[in-house]
C-alpha positions as CSV (number, residue, x, y, z in Angstrom):
1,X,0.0,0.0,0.0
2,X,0.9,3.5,-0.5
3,X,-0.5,7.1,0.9
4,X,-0.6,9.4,-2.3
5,X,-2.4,12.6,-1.4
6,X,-4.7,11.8,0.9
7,X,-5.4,8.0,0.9
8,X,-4.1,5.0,1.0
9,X,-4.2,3.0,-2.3
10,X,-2.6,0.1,-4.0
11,X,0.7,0.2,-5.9
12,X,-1.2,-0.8,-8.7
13,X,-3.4,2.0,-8.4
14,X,-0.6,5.0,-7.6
15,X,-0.2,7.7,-10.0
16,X,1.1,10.9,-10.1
17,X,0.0,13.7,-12.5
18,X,2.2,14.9,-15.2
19,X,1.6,18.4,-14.2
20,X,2.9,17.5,-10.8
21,X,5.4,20.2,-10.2
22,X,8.0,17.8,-8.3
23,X,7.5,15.9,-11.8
24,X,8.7,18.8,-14.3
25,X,10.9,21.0,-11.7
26,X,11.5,19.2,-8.7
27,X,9.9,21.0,-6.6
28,X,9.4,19.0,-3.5
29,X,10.9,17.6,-0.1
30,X,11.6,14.5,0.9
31,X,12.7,12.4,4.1
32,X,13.7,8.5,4.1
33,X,13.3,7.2,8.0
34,X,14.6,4.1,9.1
35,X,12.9,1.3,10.7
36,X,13.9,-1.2,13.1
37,X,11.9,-3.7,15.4
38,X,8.8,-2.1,13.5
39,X,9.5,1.5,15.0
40,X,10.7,4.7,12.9
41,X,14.1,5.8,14.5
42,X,14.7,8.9,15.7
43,X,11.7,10.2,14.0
44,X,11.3,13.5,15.5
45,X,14.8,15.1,14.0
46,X,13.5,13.7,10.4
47,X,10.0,15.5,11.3
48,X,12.6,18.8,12.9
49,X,14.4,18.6,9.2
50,X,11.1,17.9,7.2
51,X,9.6,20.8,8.4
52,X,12.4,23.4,7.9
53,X,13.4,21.9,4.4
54,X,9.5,23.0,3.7
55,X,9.8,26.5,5.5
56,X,13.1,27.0,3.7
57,X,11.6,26.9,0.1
58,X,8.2,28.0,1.1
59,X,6.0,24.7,1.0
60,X,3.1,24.3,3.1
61,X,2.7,20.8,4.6
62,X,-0.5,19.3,3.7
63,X,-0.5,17.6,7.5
64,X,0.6,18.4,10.8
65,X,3.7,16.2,12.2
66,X,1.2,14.3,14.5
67,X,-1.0,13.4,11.4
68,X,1.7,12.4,9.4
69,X,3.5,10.8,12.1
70,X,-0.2,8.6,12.4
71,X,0.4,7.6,8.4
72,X,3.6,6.4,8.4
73,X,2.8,4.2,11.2
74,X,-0.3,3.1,9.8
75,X,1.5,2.2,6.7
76,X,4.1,0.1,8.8
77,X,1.6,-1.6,10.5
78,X,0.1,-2.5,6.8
79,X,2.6,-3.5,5.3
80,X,4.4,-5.4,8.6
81,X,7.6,-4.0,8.2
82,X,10.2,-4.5,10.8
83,X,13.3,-4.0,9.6
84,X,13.6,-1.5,6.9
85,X,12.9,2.3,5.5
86,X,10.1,4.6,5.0
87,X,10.4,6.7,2.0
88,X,7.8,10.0,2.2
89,X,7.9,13.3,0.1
90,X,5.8,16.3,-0.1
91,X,5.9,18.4,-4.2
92,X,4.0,21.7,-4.3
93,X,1.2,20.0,-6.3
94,X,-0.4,20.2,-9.4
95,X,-0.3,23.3,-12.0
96,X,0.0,24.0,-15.0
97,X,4.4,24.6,-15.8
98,X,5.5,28.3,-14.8
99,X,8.1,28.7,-12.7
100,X,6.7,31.1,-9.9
101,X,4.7,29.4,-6.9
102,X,1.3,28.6,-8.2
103,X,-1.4,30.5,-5.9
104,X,-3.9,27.6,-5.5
105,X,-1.5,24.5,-5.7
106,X,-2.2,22.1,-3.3
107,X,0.5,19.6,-2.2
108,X,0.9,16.2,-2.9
109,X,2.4,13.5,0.2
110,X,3.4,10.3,-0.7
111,X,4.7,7.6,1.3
112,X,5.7,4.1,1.4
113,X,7.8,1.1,3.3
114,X,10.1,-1.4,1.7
115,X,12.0,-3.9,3.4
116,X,15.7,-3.3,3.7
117,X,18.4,-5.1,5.7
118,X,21.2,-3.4,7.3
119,X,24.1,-3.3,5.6
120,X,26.4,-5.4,7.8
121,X,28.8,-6.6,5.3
122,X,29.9,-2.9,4.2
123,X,30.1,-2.3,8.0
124,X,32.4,-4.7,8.6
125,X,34.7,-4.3,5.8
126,X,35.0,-0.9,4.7
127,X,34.3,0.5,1.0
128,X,36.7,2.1,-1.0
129,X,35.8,5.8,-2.4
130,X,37.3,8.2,-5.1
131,X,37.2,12.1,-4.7
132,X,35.8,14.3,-7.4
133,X,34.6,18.2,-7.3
134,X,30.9,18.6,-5.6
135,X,29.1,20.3,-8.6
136,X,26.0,20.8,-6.9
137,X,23.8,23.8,-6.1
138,X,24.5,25.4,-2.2
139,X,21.6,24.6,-0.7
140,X,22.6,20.9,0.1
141,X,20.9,21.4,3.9
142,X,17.4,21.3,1.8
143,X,16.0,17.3,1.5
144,X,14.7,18.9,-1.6
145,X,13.5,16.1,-4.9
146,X,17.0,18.3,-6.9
147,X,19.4,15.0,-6.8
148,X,20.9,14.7,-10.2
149,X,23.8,16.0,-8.7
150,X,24.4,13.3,-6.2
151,X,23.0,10.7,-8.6
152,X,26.0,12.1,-11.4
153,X,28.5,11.6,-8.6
154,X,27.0,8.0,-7.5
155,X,27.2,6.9,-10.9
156,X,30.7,8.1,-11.7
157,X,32.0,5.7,-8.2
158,X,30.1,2.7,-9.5
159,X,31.8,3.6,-13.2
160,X,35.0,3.4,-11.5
161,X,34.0,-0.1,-9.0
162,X,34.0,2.3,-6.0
163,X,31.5,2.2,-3.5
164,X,30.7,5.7,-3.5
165,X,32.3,9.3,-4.2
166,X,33.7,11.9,-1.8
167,X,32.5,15.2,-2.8
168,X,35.0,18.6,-2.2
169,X,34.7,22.3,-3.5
170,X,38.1,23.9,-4.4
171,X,40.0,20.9,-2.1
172,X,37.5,21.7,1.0
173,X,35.7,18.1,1.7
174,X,32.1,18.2,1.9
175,X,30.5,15.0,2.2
176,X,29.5,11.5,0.3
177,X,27.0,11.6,-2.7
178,X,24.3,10.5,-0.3
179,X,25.6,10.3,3.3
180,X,28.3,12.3,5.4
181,X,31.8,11.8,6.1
182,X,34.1,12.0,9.1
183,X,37.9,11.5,9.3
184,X,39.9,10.1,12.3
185,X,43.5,11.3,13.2
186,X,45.2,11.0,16.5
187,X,41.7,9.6,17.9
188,X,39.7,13.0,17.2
189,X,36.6,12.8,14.7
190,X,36.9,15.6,12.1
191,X,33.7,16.5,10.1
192,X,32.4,19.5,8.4
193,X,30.7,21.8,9.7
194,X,26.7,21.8,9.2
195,X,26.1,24.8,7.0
196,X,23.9,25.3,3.3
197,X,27.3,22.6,2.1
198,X,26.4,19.5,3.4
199,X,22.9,17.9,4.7
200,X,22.5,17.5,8.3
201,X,22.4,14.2,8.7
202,X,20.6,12.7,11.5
203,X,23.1,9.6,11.8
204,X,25.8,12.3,11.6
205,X,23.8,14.1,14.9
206,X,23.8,10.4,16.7
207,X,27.2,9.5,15.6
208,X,28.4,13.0,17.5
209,X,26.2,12.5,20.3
210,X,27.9,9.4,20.8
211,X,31.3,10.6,20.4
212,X,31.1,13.0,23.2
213,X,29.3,10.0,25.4
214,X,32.3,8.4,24.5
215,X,34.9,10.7,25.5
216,X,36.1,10.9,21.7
217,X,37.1,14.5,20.9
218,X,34.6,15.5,17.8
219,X,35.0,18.6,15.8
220,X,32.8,20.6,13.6
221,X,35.6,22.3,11.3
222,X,36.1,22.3,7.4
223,X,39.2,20.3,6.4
224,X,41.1,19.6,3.2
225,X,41.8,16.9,0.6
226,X,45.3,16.7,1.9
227,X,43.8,16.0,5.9
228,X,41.7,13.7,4.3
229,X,44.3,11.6,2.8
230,X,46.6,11.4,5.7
231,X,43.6,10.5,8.1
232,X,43.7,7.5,10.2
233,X,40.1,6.7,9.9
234,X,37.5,7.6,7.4
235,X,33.5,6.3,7.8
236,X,30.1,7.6,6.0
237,X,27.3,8.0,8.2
238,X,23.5,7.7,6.9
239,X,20.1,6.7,7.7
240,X,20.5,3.3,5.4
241,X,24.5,3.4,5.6
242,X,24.5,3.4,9.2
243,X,28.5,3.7,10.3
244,X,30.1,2.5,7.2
245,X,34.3,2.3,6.7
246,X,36.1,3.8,4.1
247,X,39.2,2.1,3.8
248,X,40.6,3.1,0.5
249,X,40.5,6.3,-1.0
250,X,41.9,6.7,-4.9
251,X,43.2,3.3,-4.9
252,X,44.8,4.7,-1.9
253,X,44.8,3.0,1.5
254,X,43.1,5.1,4.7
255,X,45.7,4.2,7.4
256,X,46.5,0.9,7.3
257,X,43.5,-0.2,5.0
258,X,41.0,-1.3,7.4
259,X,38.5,-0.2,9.5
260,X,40.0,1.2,12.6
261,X,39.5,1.4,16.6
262,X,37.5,4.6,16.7
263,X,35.0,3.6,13.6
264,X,34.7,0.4,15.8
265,X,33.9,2.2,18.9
266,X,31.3,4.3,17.5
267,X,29.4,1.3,15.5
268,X,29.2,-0.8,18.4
269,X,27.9,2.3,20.4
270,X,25.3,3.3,17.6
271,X,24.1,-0.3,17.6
272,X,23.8,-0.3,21.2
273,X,20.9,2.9,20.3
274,X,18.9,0.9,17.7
275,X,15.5,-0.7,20.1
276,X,15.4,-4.4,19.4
């Protein structure tokens, strides 16, 4: 089953309108929530980050968090989902194509839950990752539907048998094509900052809220291609991702080439958050 506008209906029956704006322009938001044990985890940042990715481009929500809270749990208990992801988005709605907000548009939700087990292979052994320029637009904060950046940059890791790119502007790391990034050297987590470059993640808040439970110095502080490649430690956080090792880096190796003490620490301390 999945909610489209403001129902739920059948796959078979789902369909979208041509003149959908989030169709022809992109024009929409979007959060993905993970699931486990049947429960959304830590729902209230994605609802936080929902709600000020639709303030920040001036899209009214077409429910309040506590009714749209009530769908995605009504679609989870339809569709018995334990252990996987809820996918929602909200587009401005139907109008005819002009590029200025429509005056009597009314937005479109749609939601759904898929199955998806965590990725405990990639968690144990690392990825490896290539670096390239991030070409996108500077609002990356926004969950907006504009991705064809991040799905160019995807593309160009699995072109080149990597498991996913490292994005920088003018040598200054940003982030992954669909996750963040963090660095390790002399036991201190490195990350950039959260500002209009990078999406704040809500593994990336857990992940730091865990490294100061820790005792693991954490910083908030841009840092270059050349810190990058003489880190001890590099890891991608994400909803989906989890903690995942990078342990090569341009065919190079990240410290000795596998994942290291402090990744460790914090994976075992972010599965220690996940309800059972």
């Amino acid at each position: 089953m999945i909610w489209l506008d403001d129902r739920l209906v059948p796959e078979s029956e789902a369909s979208v309108s041509y003149s959908d704006r989030g169709y022809y322009f992109g024009d929409g938001i979007y959060e993905v929530f993970r699931v486990y044990g049947g429960h959304l985890y830590e729902a209230d940042a994605h609802y936080d980050r929902l709600e000020r990715s639709a303030r920040e481009i001036g899209l009214g929500l077409p429910y309040a968090r506590t009714e749209i809270d009530d769908i995605l749990r009504l679609l989870l208990e339809r569709e018995h989902v334990q252990n996987g992801t809820v996918y929602m988005q909200v587009t401005r709605g139907v109008a005819p194509r002009s590029h200025p907000f429509p005056a009597d548009a009314k937005p479109v939700m749609l939601a759904y839950c898929s199955d998806a087990a965590r990725p405990i292979h990639m968690m144990q052994t690392g990825i490896s990752a290539v670096t390239r320029p991030d070409i996108r637009w500077l609002r990356c904060d926004l969950k907006t539907l504009n991705l064809l950046g991040s799905v160019l940059a995807k593309q160009e890791a699995a072109d080149q048998g990597a498991g996913d790119v490292i994005l920088h502007r003018d040598g200054i790391v940003t982030e992954c094509s669909a996750s963040n990034l963090m660095i390790v050297k002399d036991g201190a987590v490195l990350t950039h900052p959260a500002d209009h470059l990078i999406l704040h993640g809500i593994t990336r808040a857990v992940v730091l809220r865990l490294a100061g439970e820790q005792g693991i110095h954490a910083r908030e502080r841009a840092f270059t291609l050349e810190e990058l490649r003489a880190a001890d430690e590099a890891f991608l956080t994400g909803t989906t991702m989890e903690i995942v090792p990078i342990v090569q880096i341009d065919g190079l190796p990240v410290g000795v080439g596998e994942p290291g003490p402090v990744t460790r620490r914090l994976q075992q301390s972010f599965e220690a958050t996940i309800p059972s």
